[in-house]
N, C-alpha and C positions, 0 to 999 in steps of 0.2 A: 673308414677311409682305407685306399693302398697304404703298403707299407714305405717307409720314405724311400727304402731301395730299390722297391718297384716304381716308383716316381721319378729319383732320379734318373739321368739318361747314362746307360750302361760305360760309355768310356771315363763322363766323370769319377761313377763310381769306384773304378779300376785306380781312373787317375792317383799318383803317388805326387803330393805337393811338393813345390818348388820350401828348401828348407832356407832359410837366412843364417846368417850367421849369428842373428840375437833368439831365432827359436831354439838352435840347437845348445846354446851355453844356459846348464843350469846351475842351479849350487849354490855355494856360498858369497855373500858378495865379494864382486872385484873393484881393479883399484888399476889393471893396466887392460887395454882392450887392444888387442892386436891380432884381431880375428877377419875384420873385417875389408881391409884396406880401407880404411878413412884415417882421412888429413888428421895429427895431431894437435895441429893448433885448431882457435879459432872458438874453443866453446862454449855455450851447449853443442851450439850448432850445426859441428863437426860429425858428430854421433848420428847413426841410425834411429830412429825413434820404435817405442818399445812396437811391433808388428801385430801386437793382440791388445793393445792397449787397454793393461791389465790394469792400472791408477784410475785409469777416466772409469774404464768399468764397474768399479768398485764402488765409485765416489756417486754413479748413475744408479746403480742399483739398489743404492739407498733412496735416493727421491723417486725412483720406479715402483719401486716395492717390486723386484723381479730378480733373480739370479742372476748373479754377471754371466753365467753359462747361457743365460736365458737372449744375450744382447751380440748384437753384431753392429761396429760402427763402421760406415762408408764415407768417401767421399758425397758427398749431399746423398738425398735416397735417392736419386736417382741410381746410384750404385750397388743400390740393394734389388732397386728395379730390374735393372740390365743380370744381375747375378740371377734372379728368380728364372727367366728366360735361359739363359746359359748353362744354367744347370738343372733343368728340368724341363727345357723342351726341346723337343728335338725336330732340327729344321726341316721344314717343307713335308713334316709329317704331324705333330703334336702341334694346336689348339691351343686359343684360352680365347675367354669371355669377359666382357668387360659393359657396365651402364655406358650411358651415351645420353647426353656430353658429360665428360671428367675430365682429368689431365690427360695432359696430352704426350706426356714423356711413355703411359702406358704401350699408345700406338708405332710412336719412334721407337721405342727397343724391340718391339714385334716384330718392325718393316727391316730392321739393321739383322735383327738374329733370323730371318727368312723362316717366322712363326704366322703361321694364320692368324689373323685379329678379327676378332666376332663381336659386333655391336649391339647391344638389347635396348634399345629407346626405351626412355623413361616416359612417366605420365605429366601430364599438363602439371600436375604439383612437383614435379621432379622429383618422384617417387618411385620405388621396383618393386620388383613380385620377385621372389624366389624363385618361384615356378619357371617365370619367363625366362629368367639364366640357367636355370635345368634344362628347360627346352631347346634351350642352342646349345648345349655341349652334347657330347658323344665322345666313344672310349677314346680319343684323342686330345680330347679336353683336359690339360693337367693345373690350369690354374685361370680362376674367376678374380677379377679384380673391380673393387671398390674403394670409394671416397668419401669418408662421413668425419665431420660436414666436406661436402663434393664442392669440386671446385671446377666450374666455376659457379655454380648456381648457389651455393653458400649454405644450405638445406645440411640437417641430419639427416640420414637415411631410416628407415624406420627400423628399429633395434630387433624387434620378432624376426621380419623379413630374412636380416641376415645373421640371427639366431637360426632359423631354417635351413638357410644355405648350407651355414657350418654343418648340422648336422645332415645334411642329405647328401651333401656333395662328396663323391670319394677323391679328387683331386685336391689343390692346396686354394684357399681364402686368403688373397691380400685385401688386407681392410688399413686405406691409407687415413693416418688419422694427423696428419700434418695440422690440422687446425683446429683440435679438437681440445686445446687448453681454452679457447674462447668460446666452447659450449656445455651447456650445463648437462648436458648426458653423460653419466662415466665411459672411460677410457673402457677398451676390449681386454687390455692388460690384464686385467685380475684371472679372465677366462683362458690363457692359456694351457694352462694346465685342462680343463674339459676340454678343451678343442685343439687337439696337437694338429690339424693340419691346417691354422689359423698363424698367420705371417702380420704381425702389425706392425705399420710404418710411421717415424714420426721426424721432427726435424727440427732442429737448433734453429732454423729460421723464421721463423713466425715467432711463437711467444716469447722466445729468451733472446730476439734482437741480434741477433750472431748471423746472415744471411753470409755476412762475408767470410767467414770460417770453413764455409762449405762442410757440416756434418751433419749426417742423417742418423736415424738407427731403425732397426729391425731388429724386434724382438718376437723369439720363437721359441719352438722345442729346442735343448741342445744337437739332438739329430739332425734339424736344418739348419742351424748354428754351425756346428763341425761341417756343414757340406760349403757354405758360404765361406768358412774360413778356408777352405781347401781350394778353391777357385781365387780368391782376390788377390789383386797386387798385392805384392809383402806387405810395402810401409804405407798401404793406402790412404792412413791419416798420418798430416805430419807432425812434428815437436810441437807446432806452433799453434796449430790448431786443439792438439790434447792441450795444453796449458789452459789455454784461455776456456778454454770446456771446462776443467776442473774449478776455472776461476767462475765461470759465469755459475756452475754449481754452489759453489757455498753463497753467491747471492740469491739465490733461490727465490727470498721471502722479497728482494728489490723487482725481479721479473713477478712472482705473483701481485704488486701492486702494479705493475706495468700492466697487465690484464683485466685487470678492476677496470682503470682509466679508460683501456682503449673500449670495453664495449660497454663505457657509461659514453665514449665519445659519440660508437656506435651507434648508440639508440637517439643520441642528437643529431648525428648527421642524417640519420634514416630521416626523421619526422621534418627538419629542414629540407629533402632534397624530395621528399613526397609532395611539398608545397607548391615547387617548382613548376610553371606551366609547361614547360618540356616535358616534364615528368607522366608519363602514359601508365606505368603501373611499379609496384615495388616489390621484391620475392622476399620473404623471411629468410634471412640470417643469422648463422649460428658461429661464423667464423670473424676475421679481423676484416670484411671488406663486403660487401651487398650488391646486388644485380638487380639493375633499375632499367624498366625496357619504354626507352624515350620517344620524342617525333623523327627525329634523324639521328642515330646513332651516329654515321659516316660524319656528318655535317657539324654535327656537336664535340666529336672528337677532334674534330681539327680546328675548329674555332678554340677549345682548353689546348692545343698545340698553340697554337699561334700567343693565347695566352699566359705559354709557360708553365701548364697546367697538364700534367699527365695522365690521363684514366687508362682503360683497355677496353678497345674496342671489341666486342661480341658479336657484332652483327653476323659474320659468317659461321658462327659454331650453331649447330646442330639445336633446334630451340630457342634460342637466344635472339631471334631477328630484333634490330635494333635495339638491343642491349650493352648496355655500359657495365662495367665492371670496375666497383670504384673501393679502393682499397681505405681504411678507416688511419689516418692522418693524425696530428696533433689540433690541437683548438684551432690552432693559428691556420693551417693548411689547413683546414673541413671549409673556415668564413670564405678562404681565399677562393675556393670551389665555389662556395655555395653564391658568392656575391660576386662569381664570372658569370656564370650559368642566370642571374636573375637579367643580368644584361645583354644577354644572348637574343637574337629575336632573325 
């Protein structure tokens, strides 16, 4: 692969980072803080929160099994999303590639940072080829992005595939594993170290129940670690949200039975909603939700509106015609679906 300095884009690398007033105080512990103009009443929550959030890191790299050097937290990934673009591509000249359909937050930071966005259709099993994402880049190409398990289709991507990528591509592999505590393929984690220009994304919101905290992470080489920390707002996560991250960390083993449940709920709800005569065909699932392609997507979506009942509708993405995207619920919520939908007609 290039080297991260020939990847990065030339002003950030010059760039000299905005300091805070808690990067630059080191030393011994204090006991009066009068560096930063903040209110002295009122705390915690008076204070700046720590800018490299060195506790939560610590406390994550143990359930990672990865270097805190190794992590970078954001406001949701989305944050690490928008960072990758900003700091390594360069508008209206620099590239990236991407399967189709995936998320969609990929194409929104592409259209906002004025980067080219290259689409590679997947196959009838919502599957890639390496080759096909080789094929649509060119020396402008600095970063291929994937979704395993991909969302919305629910699928792992086949593991060789983007074993391949990693090692054929000279630019950087985001492999977004946001939903990858709910399948039984290991994490990319371990591989960092063989693959320095492999960027893995993951996310407090799906297995560990935290959506409303808004924290993401990316974990990488420390080289694109140091570049991401040099671009992001200071206090990008706040007091509020390190806490309850450290807190939701030592329940650890409470979220690992939360993941038992939901895709034992999973495989119930699959085999009940396969029964369904709306039901036209069902895709394997590896993540917390499954993609079922019905008689009327439009029409079945708003009759579960009408019944207080919220799916997501697919029918317009890319492969998906008339597909439902139905996220895996409690016992109580899957019946409440499954016995609106049998009354549907």
């Amino acid at each position: 692969m290039k080297t991260i300095q020939e990847l990065t884009r030339p002003n950030i690398w010059r760039l000299k980072p905005y300091s805070s007033a808690r990067d630059e105080y080191k030393g011994v512990e204090a006991s009066v803080f009068l560096d930063a103009n903040e209110n002295p009443y009122n705390g915690p929550h008076n204070r700046y929160p720590d800018p490299l959030q060195c506790e939560l890191k610590n406390e994550l790299a143990k359930v990672k099994k990865v270097g805190a050097d190794h992590i970078f937290l954001g406001n949701g990934s989305d944050e690490a999303i928008d960072l990758v673009f900003r700091a390594f591509c360069e508008p209206r000249v620099d590239n990236v590639v991407a399967i189709d359909p995936t998320y969609g937050m990929y194409q929104v930071c592409a259209e906002v940072n004025d980067v080219e966005y290259r689409k590679v259709l997947l196959d009838e099993q919502f599957c890639f080829s390496a080759d096909k994402l080789l094929a649509a880049a060119d020396e402008h190409t600095k970063v291929i992005f994937l979704c395993s398990p991909n969302n919305p289709t629910g699928n792992d991507l086949p593991r060789a595939e983007i074993e391949k990528l990693l090692s054929s591509f000279q630019g950087l592999v985001v492999l977004d594993e946001a939903y990858n505590d709910f399948s039984e393929v290991p994490s990319f984690l371990a591989d960092l170290e063989k693959y320095p220009n492999l960027i893995v994304l993951q996310t407090f919101s799906k297995a560990w129940g935290c959506a409303a905290i808004r924290l993401g992470m990316a974990f990488a080489s420390p080289q694109i670690i140091a570049v991401f920390n040099k671009i992001k707002y200071p206090y990008n996560v706040n007091l509020l949200t390190q806490k309850q991250a450290i807190e939701m960390l030592h329940r650890y083993y409470e979220v690992e039975r939360w993941v038992r449940t939901l895709k034992e709920e999973r495989g119930y709800l699959e085999a009940a909603f396969a029964k369904l005569p709306c039901t036209v065909k069902m895709y394997p699932s590896n993540a917390n939700f499954f993609l079922a392609r019905v008689t009327d997507a439009v029409k079945i979506y708003n009759y579960l509106v009408g019944q207080g009942i919220i799916v997501r509708n697919r029918h317009s993405v890319t492969l998906c015609g008339n597909c439902l995207r139905v996220t895996v619920g409690t016992r109580i919520e899957n019946n409440k679906l499954i016995e609106a939908l049998k009354n549907f007609s």
